[in-house]
N, C-alpha and C positions, 0 to 999 in steps of 0.2 A: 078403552084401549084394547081389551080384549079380544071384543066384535070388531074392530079395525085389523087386529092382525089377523084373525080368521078370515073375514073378506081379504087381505092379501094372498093367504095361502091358499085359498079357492080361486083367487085370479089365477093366481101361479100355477095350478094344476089345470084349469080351460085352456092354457096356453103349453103347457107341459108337454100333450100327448095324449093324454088319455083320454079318449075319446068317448064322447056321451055312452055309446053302449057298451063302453068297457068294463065288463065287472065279472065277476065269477060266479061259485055258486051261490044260492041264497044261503042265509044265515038263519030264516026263519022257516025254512023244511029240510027235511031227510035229500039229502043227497050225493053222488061221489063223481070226481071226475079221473081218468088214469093219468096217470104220468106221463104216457105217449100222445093224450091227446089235450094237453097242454098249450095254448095260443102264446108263444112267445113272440115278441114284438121289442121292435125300438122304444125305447122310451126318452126323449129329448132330454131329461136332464142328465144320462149317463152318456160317457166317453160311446161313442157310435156301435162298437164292438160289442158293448152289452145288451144282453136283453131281458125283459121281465113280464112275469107271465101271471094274471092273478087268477087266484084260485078260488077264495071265498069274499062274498062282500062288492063293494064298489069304493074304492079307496080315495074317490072325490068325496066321499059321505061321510060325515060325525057318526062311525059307526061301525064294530068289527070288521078287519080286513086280513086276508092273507095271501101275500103275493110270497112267486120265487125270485130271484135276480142272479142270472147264470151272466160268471166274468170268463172271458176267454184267457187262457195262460198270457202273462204279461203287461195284462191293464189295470192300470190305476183308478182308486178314484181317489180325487183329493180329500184335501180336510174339508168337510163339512158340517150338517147338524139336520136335526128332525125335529119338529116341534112337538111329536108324539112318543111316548115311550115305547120302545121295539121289544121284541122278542125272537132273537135270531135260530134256528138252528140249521146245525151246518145238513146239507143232503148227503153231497160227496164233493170230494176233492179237498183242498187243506183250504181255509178259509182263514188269511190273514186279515188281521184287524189292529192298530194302532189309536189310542187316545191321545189329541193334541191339537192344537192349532195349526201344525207344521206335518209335513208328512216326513217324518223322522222312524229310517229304518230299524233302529233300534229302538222303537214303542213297538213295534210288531210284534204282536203274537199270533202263532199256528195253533189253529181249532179244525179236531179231525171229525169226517163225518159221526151224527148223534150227538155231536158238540151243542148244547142251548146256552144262550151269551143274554142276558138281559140289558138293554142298552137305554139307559133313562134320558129323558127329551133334552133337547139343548145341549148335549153332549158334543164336543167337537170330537172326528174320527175321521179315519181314513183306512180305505183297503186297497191290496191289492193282491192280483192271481200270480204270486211269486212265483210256485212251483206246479202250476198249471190251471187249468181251466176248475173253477168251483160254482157248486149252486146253495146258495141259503134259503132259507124260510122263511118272511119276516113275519109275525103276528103281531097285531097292533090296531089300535082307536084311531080312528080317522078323523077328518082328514090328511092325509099323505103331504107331507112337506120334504123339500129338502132344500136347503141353502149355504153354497158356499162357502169357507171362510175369504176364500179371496174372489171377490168376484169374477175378475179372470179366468177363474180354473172353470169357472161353469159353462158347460158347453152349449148352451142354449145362447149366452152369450156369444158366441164365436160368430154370425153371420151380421150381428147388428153390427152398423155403424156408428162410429163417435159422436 
């Protein structure tokens, strides 16, 4: 069952966005990339408005990764889940976070930049850029999953047909 949902979750990321040469630095030599030259990009399973940019690794790979995922002031993302354990930390701006099945404004909590959030796999959650535009860190073993709690809310979903 295992090998069945990893072959899912690697569907799901060939179809995702991320595209065969997307990856960042290597893991296995000395290297540094700056902040300003950062490849930010769409990434199909987040609201259009978001972008995410990796920085270490290749996050299709069973294998350390670290991307950023910058939300503009006032997007959401739904409740969701990752099948990997994360390692958030905030860069800057306030970085709202909520645990739940439901995106319920009152699970929200505010993490200020230098904020680290540890977010263990299968965790339902949800964010959003309440009080403006924020960038996090995520660290974490790959492969990269994400899945909705309600299917609907998933935007990759929005141009299929019934």
């Amino acid at each position: 069952m295992k090998k069945f949902s990893n072959l899912i979750v690697m569907a799901a990321l060939l179809t995702s966005g991320i595209s065969s040469g997307a990856q960042g630095l290597s893991n296995k030599q000395f290297g540094s990339i700056k902040q300003e030259n950062l490849n930010w990009v769409a990434f199909p399973a987040f609201p259009p408005e978001a972008r995410l940019a990796i920085v270490v690794g290749n996050p299709k790979l069973a294998e350390p990764y670290v991307v950023r995922v910058k939300l503009p002031a006032g997007v959401k993302l739904m409740p969701h889940t990752h099948p990997e354990d994360r390692i958030y930390t905030v860069m800057s701006g306030v970085f709202y976070i909520g645990i739940g099945k439901e995106f319920d404004t009152s699970r929200l909590q505010a993490y200020l930049p230098g904020t680290v959030i540890v977010l263990p796999g299968n965790t339902p959650h949800f964010h959003w850029a309440k009080s403006g535009e924020y960038i996090t860190q995520v660290t974490a073993i790959g492969p990269l999953g994400i899945n909705y709690v309600n299917p609907a809310d998933d935007p990759r979903n929005k141009n299929k047909k019934p």
